[in-house]
C-alpha positions, 0 to 999 in steps of 0.5 A, spaced: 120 352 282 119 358 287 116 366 285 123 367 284 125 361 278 129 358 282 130 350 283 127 347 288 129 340 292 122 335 294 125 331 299 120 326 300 120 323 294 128 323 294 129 325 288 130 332 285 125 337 282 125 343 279 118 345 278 116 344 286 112 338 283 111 331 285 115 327 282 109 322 280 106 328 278 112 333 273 112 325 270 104 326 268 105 332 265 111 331 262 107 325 258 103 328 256 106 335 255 107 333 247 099 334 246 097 339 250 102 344 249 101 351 244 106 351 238 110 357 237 111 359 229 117 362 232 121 357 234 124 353 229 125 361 224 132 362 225 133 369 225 138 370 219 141 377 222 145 374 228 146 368 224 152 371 220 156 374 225 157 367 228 158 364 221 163 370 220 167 369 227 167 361 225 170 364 218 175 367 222 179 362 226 182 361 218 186 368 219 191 364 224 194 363 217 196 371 216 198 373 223 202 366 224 203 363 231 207 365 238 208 362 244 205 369 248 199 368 243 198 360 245 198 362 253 193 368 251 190 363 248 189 358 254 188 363 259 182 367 256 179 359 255 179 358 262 178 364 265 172 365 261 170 358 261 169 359 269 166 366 268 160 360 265 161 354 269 161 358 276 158 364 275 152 363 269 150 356 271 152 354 277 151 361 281 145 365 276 142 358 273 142 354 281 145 359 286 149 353 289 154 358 292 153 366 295 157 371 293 157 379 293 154 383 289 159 386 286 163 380 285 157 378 282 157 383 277 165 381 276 162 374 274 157 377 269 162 381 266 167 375 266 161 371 263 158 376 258 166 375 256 165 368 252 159 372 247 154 367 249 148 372 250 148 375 257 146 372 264 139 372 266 138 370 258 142 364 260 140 362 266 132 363 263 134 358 258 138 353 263 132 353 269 127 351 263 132 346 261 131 343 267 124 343 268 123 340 262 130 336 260 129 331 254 122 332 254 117 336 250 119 344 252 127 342 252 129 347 246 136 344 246 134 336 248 138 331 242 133 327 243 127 332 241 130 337 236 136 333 234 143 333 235 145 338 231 140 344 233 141 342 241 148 343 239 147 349 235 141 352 232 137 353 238 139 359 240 139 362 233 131 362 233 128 368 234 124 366 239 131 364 243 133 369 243 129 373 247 129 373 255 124 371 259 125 375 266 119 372 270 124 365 270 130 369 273 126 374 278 131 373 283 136 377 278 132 381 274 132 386 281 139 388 279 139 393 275 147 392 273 145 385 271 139 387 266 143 393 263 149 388 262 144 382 260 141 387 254 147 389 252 151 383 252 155 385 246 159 391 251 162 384 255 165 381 248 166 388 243 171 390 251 175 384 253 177 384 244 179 391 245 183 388 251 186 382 248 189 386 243 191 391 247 196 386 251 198 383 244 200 389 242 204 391 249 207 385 249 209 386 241 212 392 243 215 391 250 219 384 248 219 384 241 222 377 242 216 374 242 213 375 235 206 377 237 202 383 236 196 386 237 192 382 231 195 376 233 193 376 240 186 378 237 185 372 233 188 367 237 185 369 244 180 372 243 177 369 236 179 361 237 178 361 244 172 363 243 170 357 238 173 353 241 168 355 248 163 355 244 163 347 242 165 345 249 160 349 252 155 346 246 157 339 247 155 338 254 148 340 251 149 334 247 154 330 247 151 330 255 145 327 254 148 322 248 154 319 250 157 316 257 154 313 264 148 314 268 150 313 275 143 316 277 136 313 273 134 321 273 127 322 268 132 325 263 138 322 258 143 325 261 151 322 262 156 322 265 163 324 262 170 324 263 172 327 257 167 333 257 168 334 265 176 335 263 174 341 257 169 344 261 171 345 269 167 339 271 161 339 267 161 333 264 159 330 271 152 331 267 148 325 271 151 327 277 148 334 276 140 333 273 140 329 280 142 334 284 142 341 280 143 345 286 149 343 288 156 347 287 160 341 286 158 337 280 164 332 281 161 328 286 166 324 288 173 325 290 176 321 283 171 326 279 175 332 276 171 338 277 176 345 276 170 350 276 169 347 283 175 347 286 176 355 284 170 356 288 173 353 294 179 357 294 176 363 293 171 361 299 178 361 302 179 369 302 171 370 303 170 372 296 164 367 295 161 363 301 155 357 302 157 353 297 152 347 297 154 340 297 151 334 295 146 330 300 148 324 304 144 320 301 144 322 294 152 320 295 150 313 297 144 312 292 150 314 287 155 309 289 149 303 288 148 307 282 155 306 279 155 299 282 149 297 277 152 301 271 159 296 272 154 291 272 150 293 265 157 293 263 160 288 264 154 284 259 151 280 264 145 277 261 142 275 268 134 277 270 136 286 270 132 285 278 138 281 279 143 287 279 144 293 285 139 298 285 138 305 287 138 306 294 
């Protein structure tokens, strides 16, 4: 990892490192990190203040029984998920946590706010958290890792502790320099508290303007704004956890992450997990032409009209490394009891 925070590639050893390590070397560490490392008393107290509104907005989803049910407000409700939900893949962590593509500063403030929308803190809080992730993915130092916390915290409570719910602005320096982002990041509330009083506003013009379609104001609110919320929040979690338990391992990356088809299609592409722990910097995370990334595809047409730029790609060889790759999980598959060294390999 550079001053900034950011990623960093070692090409000589072929394979992706995010401290700027030698592999042999963050592998050492690693093993050995669950002695050396300090204990936090922090990180396991949940903080019980800022557990409650999350509680309370699960709690919510239960008033679609009193506002009832429209088509305007299940269109309200699919468009506020996507639009949010690319605020999240694209900007907080393809372009804040990896910087994958280029883009503006205003245009970076624009998917900031379109981000902080989906009321999962602010940027750089984001990005700190993620970058961590990676330099520690599945090992001691992993806040959110099934495999050292359990599934339940890395798919919900670890970012209910105090000391997560810091932000760590030596680990996003290269961001931290914009004064826009640290405001937007230590008022994450403003983003939400304004996209719900927008939400409600729509619901309630259309209530007025065409009162053949049976919404209002408080129908839209509940349910483009409070179910589409939670139903974010889960997609977004489960690439947390379900990610780093259940799919494919097309690349044998030091971590448990996975492929999945069914997470990739909820989460704009996100679910090609494997593919990105092997190669974290690049804008597209279906690598493939059959793997569906949406997230991918907007940045492309938007790079069309010059509104982003630079989207980094997957190297060559990472793509052919990948093809053996599948060869051998297929293999695995198939129940093959021959000696394992029989099977293609990487590479």
């Amino acid at each position: 990892m550079d001053q900034d925070g950011i990623l960093q590639v070692d090409r000589t050893q072929g394979v992706i490192d995010p401290i700027g390590e030698p592999s042999v070397e963050r592998m050492h560490r690693k093993s050995t990190q669950a002695v050396t490392a300090s204990t936090d008393e922090t990180e396991y107290v949940i903080a019980w203040g800022r557990i409650v509104p999350f509680i309370l907005l699960h709690l919510a989803c239960g008033f679609v029984f009193v506002v009832g049910c429209s088509p305007a407000a299940l269109i309200g409700l699919v468009v506020t998920f996507l639009l949010r939900e690319f605020g999240l893949t694209a900007f907080y962590h393809r372009y804040f946590s990896h910087r994958a593509f280029k883009t503006s500063r205003w245009f970076q403030f624009v998917g900031a706010c379109l981000g902080s929308a989906a009321i999962q803190r602010g940027p750089l809080w984001w990005a700190a958290h993620h970058r961590d992730h990676h330099r520690h993915s599945d090992h001691d130092g992993d806040v959110h890792s099934p495999h050292q916390h359990g599934f339940l915290w890395s798919h919900m409570g670890w970012f209910l502790t105090e000391k997560n719910y810091r932000t760590d602005y030596s680990k996003v320096k290269d961001f931290s320099r914009f004064p826009e982002l640290v405001l937007l990041n230590r008022y994450d509330f403003t983003g939400p508290v304004l996209f719900g009083i927008l939400v409600y506003g729509i619901g309630w013009w259309v209530g007025y303007a065409v009162p053949s379609t049976g919404t209002s104001g408080w129908q839209m609110l509940v349910w483009a704004f409070v179910v589409s919320t939670i139903l974010l929040y889960h997609v977004t979690y489960a690439i947390n956890s379900l990610a780093h338990t259940w799919g494919s391992r097309r690349f044998a990356t030091d971590d448990d992450s996975r492929n999945n088809v069914w997470l990739a299609l909820a989460a704009g592409g996100e679910g090609w997990h494997n593919n990105h722990h092997r190669f974290p910097a690049s804008a597209r995370q279906g690598v493939y032409w059959w793997e569906f990334d949406t997230t991918y595809y907007v940045l492309v047409v938007l790079s069309w009209f010059g509104v982003v730029w630079g989207l980094r790609q997957v190297p060559r060889e990472i793509l052919v490394e990948g093809r053996a790759g599948t060869l051998r999980e297929r293999y695995r598959s198939a129940g093959n009891s021959a000696d394992e060294a029989s099977a293609p390999a990487n590479g």
